[in-house]
C-alpha positions as CSV (number, residue, x, y, z in Angstrom):
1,X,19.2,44.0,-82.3
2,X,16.2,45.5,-84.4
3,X,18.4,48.0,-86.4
4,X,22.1,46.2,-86.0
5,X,21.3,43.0,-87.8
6,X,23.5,41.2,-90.0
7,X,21.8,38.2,-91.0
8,X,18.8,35.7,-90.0
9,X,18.2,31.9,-90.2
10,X,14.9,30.1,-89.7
11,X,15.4,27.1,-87.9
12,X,12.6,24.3,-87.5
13,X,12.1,21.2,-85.6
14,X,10.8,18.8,-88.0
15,X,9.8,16.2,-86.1
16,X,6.8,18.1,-85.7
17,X,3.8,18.4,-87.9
18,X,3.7,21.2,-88.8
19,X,7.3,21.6,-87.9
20,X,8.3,24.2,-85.1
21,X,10.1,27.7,-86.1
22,X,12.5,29.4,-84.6
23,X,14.0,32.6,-86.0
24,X,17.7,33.2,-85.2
25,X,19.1,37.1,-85.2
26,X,22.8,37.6,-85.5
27,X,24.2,41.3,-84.9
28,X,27.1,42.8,-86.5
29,X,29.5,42.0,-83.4
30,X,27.9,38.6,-83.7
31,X,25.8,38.3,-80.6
32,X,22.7,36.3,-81.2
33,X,19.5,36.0,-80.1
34,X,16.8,33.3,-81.0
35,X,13.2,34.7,-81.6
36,X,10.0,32.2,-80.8
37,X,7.7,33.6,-83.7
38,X,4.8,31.3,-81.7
39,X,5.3,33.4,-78.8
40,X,5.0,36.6,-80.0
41,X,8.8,36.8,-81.0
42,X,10.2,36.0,-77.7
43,X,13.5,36.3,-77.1
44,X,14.2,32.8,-75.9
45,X,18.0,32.3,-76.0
46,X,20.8,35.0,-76.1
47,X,24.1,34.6,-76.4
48,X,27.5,36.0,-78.2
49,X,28.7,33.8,-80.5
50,X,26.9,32.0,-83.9
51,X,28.7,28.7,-82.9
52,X,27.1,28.9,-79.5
53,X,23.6,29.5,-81.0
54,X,24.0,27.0,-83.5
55,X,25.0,24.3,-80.7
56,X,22.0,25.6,-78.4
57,X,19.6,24.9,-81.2
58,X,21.5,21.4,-82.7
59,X,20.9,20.4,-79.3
60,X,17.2,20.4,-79.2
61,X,17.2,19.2,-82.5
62,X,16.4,22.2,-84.6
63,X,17.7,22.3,-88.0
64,X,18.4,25.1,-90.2
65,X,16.6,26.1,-93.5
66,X,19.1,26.4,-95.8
67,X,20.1,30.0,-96.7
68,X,20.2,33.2,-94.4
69,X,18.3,36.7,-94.7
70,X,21.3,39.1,-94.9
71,X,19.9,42.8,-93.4
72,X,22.5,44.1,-96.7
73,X,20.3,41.8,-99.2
74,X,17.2,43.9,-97.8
């Protein structure tokens, strides 16, 4: 995932204070992974589709920070 990155979302729980991060990796054949930033960058959730991800993380209600890191914008 490291070097075949597409783009990157931060996602935060902000019912928390400070809110909680989570950082969301999308490759270029769109598996995802979600990264724990508190844990070292964890890999806590994998999966292979950005609608699954995005579910997984609505469900613990996460929300996203609007825009996305693009690994072509970098």
């Amino acid at each position: 995932m490291k070097n075949n990155w597409e783009f990157a979302e931060v996602w935060i729980d902000a019912m928390l204070s400070p809110p909680y991060v989570l950082l969301l990796l999308v490759d270029r054949e769109g598996k995802c992974c979600v990264y724990d930033p508190a844990e070292g960058y964890k890999v806590i959730f994998t999966c292979s589709s950005y609608e699954e991800a995005q579910l997984w993380l609505l469900e613990d209600e996460y929300e996203p920070i609007e825009g996305r890191i693009c690994a072509s914008e970098v």
